[in-house]
N, C-alpha and C positions, 0 to 999 in steps of 0.2 A: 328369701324375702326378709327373713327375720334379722335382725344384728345379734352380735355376743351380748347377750343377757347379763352375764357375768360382770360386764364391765361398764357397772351403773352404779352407783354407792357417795351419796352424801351426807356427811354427817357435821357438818360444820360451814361455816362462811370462807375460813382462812387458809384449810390445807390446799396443797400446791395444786393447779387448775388445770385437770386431764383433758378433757373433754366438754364439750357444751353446744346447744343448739341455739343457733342465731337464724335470722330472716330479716336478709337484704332488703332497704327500700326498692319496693317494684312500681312498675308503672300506675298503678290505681291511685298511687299518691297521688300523680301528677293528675288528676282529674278533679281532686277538691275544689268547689269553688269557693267564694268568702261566705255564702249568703249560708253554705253547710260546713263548716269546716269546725264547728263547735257543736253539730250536731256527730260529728265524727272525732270527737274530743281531742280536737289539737287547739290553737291557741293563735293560730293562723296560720295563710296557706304557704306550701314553702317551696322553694325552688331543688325541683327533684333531683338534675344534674348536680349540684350544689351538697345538697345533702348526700346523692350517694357518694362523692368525693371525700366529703368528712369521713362516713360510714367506712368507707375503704381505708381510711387512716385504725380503724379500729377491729377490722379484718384483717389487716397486714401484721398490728399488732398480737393479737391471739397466735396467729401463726408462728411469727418469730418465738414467742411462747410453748405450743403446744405440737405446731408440727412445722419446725422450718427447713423439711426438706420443701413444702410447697412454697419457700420462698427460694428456694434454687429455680425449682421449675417456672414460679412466676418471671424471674428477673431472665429467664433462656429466652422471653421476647422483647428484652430490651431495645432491639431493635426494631420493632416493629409494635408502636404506639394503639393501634388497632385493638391486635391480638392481645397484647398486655392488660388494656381496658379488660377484653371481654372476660379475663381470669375472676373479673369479680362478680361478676352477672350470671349468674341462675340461669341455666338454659344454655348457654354457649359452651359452646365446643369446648373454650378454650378453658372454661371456669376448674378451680384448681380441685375441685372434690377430696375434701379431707376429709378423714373417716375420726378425727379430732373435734374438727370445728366442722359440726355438723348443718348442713343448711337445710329448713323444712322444706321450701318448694322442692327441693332433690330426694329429699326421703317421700314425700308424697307422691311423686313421679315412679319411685319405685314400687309402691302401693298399688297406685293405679294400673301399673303393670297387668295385676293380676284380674282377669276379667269379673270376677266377682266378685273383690271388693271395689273393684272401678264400679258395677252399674249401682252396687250399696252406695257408695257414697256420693254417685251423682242425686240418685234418688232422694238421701235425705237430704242435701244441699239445696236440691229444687223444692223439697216441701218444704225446709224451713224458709226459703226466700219467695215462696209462693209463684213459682214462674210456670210457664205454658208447656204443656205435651210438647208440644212443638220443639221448644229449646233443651228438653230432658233429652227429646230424641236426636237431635245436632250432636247434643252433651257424646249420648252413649254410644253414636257414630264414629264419634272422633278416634283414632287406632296410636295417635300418635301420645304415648303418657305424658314426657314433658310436658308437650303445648296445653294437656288437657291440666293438668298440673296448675300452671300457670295461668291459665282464662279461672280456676277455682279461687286462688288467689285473688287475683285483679279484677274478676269480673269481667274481664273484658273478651270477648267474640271477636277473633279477626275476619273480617269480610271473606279471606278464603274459606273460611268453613261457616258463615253467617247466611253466603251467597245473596249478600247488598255490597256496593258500590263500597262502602265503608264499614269499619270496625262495629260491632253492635256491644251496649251496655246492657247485659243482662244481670247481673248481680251489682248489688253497693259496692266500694273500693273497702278493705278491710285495713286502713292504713297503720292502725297500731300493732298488727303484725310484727315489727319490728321490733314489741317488746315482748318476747318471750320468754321474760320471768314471771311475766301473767298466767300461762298458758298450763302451765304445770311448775308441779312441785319435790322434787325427791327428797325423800323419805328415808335416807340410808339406801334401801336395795327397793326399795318399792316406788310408786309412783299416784301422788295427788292427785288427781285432774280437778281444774277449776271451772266454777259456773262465773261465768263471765255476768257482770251486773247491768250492763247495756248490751242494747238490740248492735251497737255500732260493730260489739265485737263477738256475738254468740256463734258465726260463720269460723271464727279462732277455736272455739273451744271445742267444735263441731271435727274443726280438720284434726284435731288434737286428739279426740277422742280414736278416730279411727289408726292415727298413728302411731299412738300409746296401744292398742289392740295389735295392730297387722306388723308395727313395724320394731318399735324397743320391746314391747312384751307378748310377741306373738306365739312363744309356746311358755309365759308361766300369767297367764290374763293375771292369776289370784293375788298381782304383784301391783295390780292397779287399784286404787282405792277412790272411789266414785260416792260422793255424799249429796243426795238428792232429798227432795221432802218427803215428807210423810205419804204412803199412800192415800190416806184419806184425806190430803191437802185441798183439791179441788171442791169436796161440798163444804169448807169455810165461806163465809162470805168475803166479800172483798178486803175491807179493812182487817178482819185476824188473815186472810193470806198476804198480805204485805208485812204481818210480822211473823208469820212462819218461811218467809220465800226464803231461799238458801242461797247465797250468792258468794261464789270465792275468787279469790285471786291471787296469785302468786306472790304479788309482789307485799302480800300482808303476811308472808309466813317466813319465818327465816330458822333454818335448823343450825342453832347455834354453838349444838355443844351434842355429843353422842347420846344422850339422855335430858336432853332440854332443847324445847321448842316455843317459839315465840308467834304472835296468833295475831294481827292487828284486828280490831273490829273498826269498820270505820263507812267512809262511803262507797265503798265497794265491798266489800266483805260483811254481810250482814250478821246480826248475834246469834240468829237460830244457826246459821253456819259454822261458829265457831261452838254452839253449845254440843253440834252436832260432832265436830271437828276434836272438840276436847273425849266424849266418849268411844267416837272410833281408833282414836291414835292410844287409848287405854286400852282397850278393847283386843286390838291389835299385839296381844306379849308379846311375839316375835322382833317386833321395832323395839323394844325396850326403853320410851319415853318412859321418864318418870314424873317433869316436871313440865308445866306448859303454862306461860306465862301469857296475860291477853293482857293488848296491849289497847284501850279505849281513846280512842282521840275523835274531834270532832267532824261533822261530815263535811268537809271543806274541799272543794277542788282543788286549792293551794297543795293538800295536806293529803291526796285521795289516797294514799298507802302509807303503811309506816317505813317502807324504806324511803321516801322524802322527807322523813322528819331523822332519820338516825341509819347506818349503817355499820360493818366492824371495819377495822383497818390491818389492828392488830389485837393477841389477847388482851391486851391493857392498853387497846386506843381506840378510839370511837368517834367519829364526825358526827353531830347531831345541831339542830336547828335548837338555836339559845332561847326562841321564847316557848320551847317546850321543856326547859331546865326550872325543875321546882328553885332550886337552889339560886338560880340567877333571877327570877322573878320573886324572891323574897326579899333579895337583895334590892333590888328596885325600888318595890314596896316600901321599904323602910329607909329609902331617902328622903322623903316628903310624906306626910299624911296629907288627901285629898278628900274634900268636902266633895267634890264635881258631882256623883252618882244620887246623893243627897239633893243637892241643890236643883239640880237637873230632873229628877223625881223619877229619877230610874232608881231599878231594883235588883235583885240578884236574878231576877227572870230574864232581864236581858244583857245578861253576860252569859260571854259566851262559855261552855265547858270544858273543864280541864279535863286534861288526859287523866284516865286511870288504870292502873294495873292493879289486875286479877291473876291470882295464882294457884294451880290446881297442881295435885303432890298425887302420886301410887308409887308403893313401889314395885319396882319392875318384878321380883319374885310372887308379887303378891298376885292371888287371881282377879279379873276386874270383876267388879258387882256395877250391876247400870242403876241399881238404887242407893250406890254410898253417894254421902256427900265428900266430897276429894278437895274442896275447894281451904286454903289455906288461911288461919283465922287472922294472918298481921303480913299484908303485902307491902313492898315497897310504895313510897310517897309519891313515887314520879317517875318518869323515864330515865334522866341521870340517874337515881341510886336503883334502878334496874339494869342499867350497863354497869354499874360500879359493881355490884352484886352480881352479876356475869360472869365478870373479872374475875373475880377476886374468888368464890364459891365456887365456880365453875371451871374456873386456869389457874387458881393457885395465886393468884397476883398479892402483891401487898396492897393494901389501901392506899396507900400515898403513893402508889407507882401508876394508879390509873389515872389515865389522862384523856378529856375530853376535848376534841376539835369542834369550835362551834363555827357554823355558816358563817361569812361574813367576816369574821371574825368577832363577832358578837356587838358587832360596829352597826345602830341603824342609821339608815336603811341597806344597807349594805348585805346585813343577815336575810332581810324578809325580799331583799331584790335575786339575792345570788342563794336563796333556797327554793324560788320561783325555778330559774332556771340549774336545779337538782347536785347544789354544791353538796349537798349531804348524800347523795346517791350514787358510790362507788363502788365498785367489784373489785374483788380481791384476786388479783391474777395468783397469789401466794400471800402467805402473811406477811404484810407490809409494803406488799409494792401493787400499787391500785390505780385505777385510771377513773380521773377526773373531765370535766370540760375546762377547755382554755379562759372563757369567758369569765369564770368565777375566781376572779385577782385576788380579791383581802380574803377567799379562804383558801387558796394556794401560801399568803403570806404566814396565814393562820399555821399551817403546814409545817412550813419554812419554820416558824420561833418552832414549833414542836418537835424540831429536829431532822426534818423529811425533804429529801432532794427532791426539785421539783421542775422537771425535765417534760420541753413537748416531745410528741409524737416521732418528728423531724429528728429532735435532735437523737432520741432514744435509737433509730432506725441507722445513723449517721455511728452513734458507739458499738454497733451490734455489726455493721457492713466492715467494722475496723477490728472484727474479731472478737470484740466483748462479748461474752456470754450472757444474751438475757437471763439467766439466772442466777447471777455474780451479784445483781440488784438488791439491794438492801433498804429497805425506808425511804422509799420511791412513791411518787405524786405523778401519775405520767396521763400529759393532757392531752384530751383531744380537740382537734377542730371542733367548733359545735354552731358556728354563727346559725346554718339551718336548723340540725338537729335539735337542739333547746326550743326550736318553737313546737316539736311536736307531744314537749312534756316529758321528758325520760332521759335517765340517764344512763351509765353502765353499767351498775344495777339492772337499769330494767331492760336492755338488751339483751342481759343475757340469762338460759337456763341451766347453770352447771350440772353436767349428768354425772360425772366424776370427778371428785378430789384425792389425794392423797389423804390419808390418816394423820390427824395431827399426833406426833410422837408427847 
């Protein structure tokens, strides 16, 4: 049941991309209606067919990447359109199971295999979604894993094992499943798990948990690192547990450098989280964090991780959204002095907050004490001179060799439209060659002046079928379809959870 243990290790954004785990749009999407679909934090409903076509432009991709013998096998049904389809789909026969590009409904299925942690995990599934004896006992009936697999995922009961006329809705659709950079975090050799911040997605951090147990760390558990509240949490009263709740998520932590890790605090990542976050990852000597940068921005939906405000590209290149640049809003500033906030009898109460960074120092030989103060007395100003200070302290960069890509091209509305749909939110398939959405034109151009080939999906697939080696690629921008995908809020960034890179040399 268990996978190679061994072959788990991230210590960076940029080194070459081993392995990682994705989840395919499944049917529970296509069940959103309008009147929920902000209750399930997308941004409208999308057209399922549609989006998994995009999705599969971004499956094909990884593969030609990480394991393109399963594009030999995929293209062995060229001729037959059916069976082709089904290589992408979770559950079919035909789907190409790569032990690279990992997919969770397939590692779950294998879980559920085992009869004891099958009726575990149906058990805690049905208490946390409150459902009836009744449906626990259909659940724990079921013989077959996949299909059980798959109803955990989607929620959904097909009528042959409902025993109604029709499919039965027993669980919510868990639709952002498909960003499982949320869902965990690797740590070098070990593994985060996140407290998911909404009810929409805690069914994720649930399946998460048992598969971080049963399936990547099933003979070294003490590899997993679980930050929960305080025992004595629950006799607070309400308002002090709303500032002790602990709520994490993936997409706020980025291990950027083999001894430096970056923290977001924001609307989903709450501060007792990251206070708690900052002492275990010290705590821990064997990881040998030294430095852990927190990165404060405001609680905004636009903005709900800090991988939508900044990601890496290369060691001395960085996409980040321009009205989070100290530097370019001082610049601003000081075109025009404005009376308006005066005049208008507003006050610095309502402005809104800027980002800040926090910086916490051990060093790695040293033992941790949980009553030093570690916290850094002169941090950087802003999010640019924390990438520039990345750069440059952390990869050796010169100062004037770091170069910032801002959204948009720092062109409004341009920047605040094309950071909406996650221009600043890229994965690094290796250093320097990243996949963006097609959609986002002026910071593809942005790209382009920065020196960066900027190639769709199509065409990438059309140089690689002509013998090109995807990794001949050099300062590459490579797009994907996104008309659907962008309305679910995520990028490639947050599709995926790399479980191994290469070592940056």
């Amino acid at each position: 049941m268990s996978a190679d243990q061994s072959s788990y290790f991230i210590d960076s954004e940029l080194g070459t991309l081993r392995k990682l785990l994705i989840h395919s749009p499944d049917g529970g999407i296509g069940k959103i209606i309008p009147s929920t679909f902000q209750d399930n934090l997308y941004d409208d409903i999308v057209h399922l067919k549609s989006m998994q076509k995009e999705y599969n432009h971004y499956v094909k991709l990884l593969l030609y990447f990480l394991d393109p013998e399963k594009i030999t096998y995929i293209n062995s049904f060229s001729s037959d359109d059916e069976k082709q389809a089904n290589c992408f789909i979770p559950g079919k026969k035909e789907y190409f199971n790569s032990d690279k590009v990992l997919e969770a409904q397939n590692l779950l299925e294998e879980i559920v295999g085992d009869e004891r942690v099958k009726l575990r995990l149906i058990a805690a599934v049905c208490s946390y979604e409150e459902s009836s004896f009744a449906i626990q006992q259909k659940l724990e009936a079921i013989q077959d894993a996949g299909l059980l697999a798959k109803i955990l995922i989607t929620g959904i009961l097909p009528a042959t094992e409902s025993g109604n006329e029709e499919d039965q809705y027993i669980f919510p659709p868990i639709p952002n499943f498909i960003f499982t950079r949320d869902i965990g975090i690797m740590i070098k050799d070990h593994l985060l798990l996140s407290r998911m911040a909404t009810s929409a997605r805690k069914r994720e951090s649930l399946i998460t948990k048992f598969l971080a147990l049963y399936y990547f760390f099933h003979e070294q558990p003490g590899k997993i690192i679980e930050i929960i509240e305080e025992s004595d949490f629950f006799l607070y009263e309400e308002q002090e547990r709303r500032q002790r709740i602990i709520t994490i998520e993936g997409g706020d932590i980025m291990m950027v450098h083999q001894r430096h890790i970056i923290v977001g605090c924001s609307e989903r990542t709450s501060s007792n989280a990251v206070n708690e976050i900052i002492h275990t990852l010290f705590s821990r000597e064997e990881l040998g964090i030294e430095k852990i940068s927190v990165v404060k921005i405001p609680k905004k939906r636009a903005q709900m991780h800090i991988d939508t405000i900044f990601t890496q590209v290369r060691r001395n290149v960085w996409v980040m959204y321009g009205r989070y640049s100290e530097r370019i809003m001082e610049a601003e500033n000081n075109i025009k002095q404005s009376y308006l906030n005066v005049l208008a009898h507003k006050t610095d109460l309502h402005k809104e907050p800027e980002p800040e960074i926090l910086q916490f120092y051990k060093k790695a030989s040293d033992p941790y004490q949980r009553n030093k103060d570690y916290s850094v007395p002169t941090n950087p100003t802003g999010i640019e001179s924390l990438l520039i200070q990345i750069s440059v302290e952390d990869f050796g960069v010169a100062p004037q060799d770091v170069r910032i890509i801002y959204s948009g091209g720092n062109d409004f509305p341009h920047d605040d439209r094309e950071q909406w749909t996650d221009s600043c939110n890229v994965v690094a398939l290796k250093e320097g060659v990243v996949i963006g959405y097609d959609r986002n034109d002026k910071t593809s151009e942005a790209f382009r002046k920065a020196g960066f080939d900027v190639i769709t999906t199509r065409e990438a697939f059309d140089r690689f079928e002509k013998g090109i080696s995807p990794h001949s690629l050099e300062n590459t921008l490579i797009l994907l379809p996104s008309a659907e995908l962008s309305r679910a809020r995520g990028g490639s960034h947050c599709m995926s959870m790399p479980l191994l890179r290469d070592k940056l040399s």
